[in-house]
N, C-alpha and C positions, 0 to 999 in steps of 0.2 A: 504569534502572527503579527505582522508589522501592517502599516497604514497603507503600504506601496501593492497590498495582495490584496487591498478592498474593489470590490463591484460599486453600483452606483449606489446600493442602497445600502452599503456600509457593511457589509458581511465578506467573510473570506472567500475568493473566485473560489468555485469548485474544483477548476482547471488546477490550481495552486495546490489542494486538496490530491488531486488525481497525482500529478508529479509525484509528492512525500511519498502516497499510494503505492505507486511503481515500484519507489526504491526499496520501501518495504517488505515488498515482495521478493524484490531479487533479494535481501536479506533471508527472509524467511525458508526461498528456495537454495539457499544455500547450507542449511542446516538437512539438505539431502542429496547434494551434488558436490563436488570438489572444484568444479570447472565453472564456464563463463557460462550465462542464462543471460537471453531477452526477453520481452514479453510477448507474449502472442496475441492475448485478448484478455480485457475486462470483461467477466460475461454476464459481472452481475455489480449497478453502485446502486447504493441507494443512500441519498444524504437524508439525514432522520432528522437533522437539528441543524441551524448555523453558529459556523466558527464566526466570533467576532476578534476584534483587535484586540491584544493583552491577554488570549486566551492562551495557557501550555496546551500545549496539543500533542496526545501520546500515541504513536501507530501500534499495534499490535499485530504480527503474522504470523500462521501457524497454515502450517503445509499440509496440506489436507487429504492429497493421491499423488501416486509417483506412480506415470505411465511410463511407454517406452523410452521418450525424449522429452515427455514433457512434466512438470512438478506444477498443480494448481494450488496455489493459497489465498486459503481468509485473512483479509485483513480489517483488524475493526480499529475505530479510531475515535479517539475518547479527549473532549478539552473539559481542562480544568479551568472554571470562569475565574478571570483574574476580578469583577466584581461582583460581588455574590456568594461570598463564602466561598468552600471548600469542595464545593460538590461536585462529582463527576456527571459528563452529560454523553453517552452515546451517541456521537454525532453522524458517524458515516459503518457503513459495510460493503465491502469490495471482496470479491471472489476474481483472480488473477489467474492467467494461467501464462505460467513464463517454460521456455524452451531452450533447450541445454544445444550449444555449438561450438563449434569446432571453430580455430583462427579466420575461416574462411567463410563464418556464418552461416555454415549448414550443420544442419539439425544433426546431433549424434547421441548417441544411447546416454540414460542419466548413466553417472558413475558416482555409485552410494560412498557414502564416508564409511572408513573402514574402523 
């Protein structure tokens, strides 16, 4: 995370947080659809810790249900403190729920990877 995605009291915007979030998810919901996905809803963040500057920051997402049109995914998201040793810190958990469409951006049935 760079200096340009700091709040006023020097930690990573959550917003900046949420974005990476998003795209994580369209990743993750793609390891169950073939086709294009939006998101629908966040329906669950909870920032546990703050990202600061110099931190790697790793998203993890892992699809959780695949309804008719829609795939929901956890995504947990994990920095490694650039000071302070090695350690990993659970920073954030997001439950995503992204929706499979068609060119026209209406919702259409998932279609599983074959």
């Amino acid at each position: 995370m760079l200096p340009r995605d700091t709040n006023a009291v020097g930690t990573i915007f959550g917003g900046v947080i949420l974005s990476e979030v998003d795209l994580a998810a369209a990743i993750g919901a793609s390891e169950k659809h073939t086709g294009r996905v939006v998101t629908a809803s966040m329906d669950k963040i909870d920032f546990k810790a703050p990202v600061y500057v110099g931190d790697l920051v790793s998203f993890y997402a892992t699809p959780e249900r695949v309804g008719r049109t829609s795939i929901t995914v956890r995504v947990d998201v994990w920095a490694q403190r650039r000071f302070g040793g090695s350690d990993m810190k659970h920073v954030t958990e997001a439950v995503v729920t992204m929706v499979a469409v068609d060119n026209d951006m209406k919702p259409i049935p998932v279609v599983p990877l074959s």
